[in-house]
N, C-alpha and C positions, 0 to 999 in steps of 0.2 A: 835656581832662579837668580838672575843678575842684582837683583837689591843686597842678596844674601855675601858676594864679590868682597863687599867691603864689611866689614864687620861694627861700624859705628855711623854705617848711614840710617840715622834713627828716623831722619826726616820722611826718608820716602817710606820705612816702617810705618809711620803714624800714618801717611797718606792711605799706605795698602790698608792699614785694619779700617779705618774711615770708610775706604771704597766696600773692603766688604760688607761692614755692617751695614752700610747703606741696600746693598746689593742683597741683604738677608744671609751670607756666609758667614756665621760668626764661627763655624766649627775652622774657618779656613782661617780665620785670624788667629786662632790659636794653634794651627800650625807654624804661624810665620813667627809667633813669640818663641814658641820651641824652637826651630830654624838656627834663631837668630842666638840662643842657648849655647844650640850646640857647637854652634860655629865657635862662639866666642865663652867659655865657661866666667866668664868674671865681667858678663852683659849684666846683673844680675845687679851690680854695684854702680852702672852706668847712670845717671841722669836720662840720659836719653831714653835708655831703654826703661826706669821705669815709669817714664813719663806715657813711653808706648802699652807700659801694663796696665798704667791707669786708664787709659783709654779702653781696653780694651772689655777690663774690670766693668767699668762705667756702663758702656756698652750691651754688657752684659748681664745688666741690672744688678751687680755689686757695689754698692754704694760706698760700704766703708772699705772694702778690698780696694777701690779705688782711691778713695783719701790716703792710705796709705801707702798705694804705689805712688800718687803725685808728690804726697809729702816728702819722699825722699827724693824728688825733684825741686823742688820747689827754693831749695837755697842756691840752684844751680842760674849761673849766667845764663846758658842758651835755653833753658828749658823751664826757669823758675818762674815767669812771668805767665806762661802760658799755664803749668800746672795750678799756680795762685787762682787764674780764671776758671778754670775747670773745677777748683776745690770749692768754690764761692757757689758757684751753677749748682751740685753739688750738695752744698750745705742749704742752701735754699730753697730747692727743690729737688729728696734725695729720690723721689719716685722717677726721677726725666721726665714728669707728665706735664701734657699742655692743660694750666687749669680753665675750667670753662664757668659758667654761672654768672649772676652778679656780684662780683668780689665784694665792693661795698657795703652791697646787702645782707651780705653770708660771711662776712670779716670768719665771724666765731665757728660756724661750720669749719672753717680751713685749719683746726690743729688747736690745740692747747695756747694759751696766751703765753705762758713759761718757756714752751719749747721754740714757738715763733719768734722770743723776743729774744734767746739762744740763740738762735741759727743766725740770724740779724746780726748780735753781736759779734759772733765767729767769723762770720764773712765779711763783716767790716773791717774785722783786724787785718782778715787776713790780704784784703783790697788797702790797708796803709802799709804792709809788704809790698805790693808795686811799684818800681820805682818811677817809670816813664808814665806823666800823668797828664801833661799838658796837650789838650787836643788830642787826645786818644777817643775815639769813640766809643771803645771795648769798654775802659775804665767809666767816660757817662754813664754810659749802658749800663754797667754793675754798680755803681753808683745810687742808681736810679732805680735799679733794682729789689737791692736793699731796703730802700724805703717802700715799697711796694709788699716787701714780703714781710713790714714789719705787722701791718695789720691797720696800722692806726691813718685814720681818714685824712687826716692833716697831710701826713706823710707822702701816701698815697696823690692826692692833689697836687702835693709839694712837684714830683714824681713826673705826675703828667706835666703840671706848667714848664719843666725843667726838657720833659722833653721834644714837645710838641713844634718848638721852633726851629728843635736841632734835626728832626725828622722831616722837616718842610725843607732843611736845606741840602740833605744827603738825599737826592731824588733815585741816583742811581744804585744807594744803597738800602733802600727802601725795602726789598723784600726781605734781606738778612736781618733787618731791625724789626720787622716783623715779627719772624719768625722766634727771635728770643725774646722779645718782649711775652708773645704769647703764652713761654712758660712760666711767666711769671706773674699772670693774668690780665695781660692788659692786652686788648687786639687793636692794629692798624688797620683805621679804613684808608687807601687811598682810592681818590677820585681824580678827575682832570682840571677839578678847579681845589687839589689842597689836601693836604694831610689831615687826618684827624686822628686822634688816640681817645679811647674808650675803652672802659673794663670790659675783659671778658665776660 
């Protein structure tokens, strides 16, 4: 396979495991980690590459196999920013599930108040390891996140006011902020006259 050619094109690596797990192959993403192994026996110490294990881990519903292939990304220039986001997603929500209910209603249903106010904590930290912050929408988003997975009403409120105008104004990015938002309990209505954000 041509990805395999270069031995540190980890970009199109991540793209190929994305494609499959999307596609339902995940037995075929873990040929291309192996691949990429064998090509290269000291992939293993790469950034890249284990930013590609995390994913893959992730993916695969290993949550802490995952933290710890991103963390050994995670101090890298090209790959540290992104593994920081994935470790946060992650710590916040280690199931990958979209949660449903009324979040507000049900705060105390969703987890231990100890462990939620943990995760909170960790992901905060590790979103003040980002460095690029201004006008990043990723970083709102996880931002806002945070406060949403802390539990607490205020927060949560805080959460939506914070981002209810930034989502009126990214029209064309609207589905993607949906879609993450919604793992973190909050769903996007759009309509043709306006944005709205609501608990799941």
């Amino acid at each position: 396979m041509k990805i395999f050619r270069r031995l540190d094109h980890y970009h199109a690596l991540a793209r190929c495991l994305e494609l499959a797990w999307r596609a339902g192959h995940v037995d075929q993403a873990d040929k291309f980690l192996k691949k990429a192994i064998e090509n290269n026996p000291r992939a293993s110490v790469d950034a890249g590459y284990n930013y590609c294990k995390g994913l893959h881990e992730w993916y695969s519903g290993e949550p802490n196999a995952a933290l710890q292939a991103f963390n050994r990304a995670r101090r890298d220039l090209e790959w540290g920013e992104r593994a920081l986001y994935n470790m946060i997603e992650i710590v916040l929500n280690p199931d990958n599930e979209v949660i449903g209910g009324e979040v507000l209603d049900h705060v105390e249903e969703r987890g231990d108040d100890a462990d939620r106010e943990m995760a909170a904590k960790t992901a905060e930290r590790f979103l003040k390891e980002v460095t690029f912050k201004n006008n990043n929408s990723k970083y709102i988003l996880m931002e806002n996140s945070i406060l949403v997975a802390s539990g607490v009403r205020a927060n949560i409120q805080r959460a939506l006011d914070r981002l209810l105008p930034i989502v009126g104004n990214e029209g064309r990015q609207t589905q993607a902020w949906s879609e993450r938002l919604a793992r973190f309990g909050l769903r996007l209505n759009v309509s043709t006259m306006g944005c709205r954000v609501a608990m799941a």
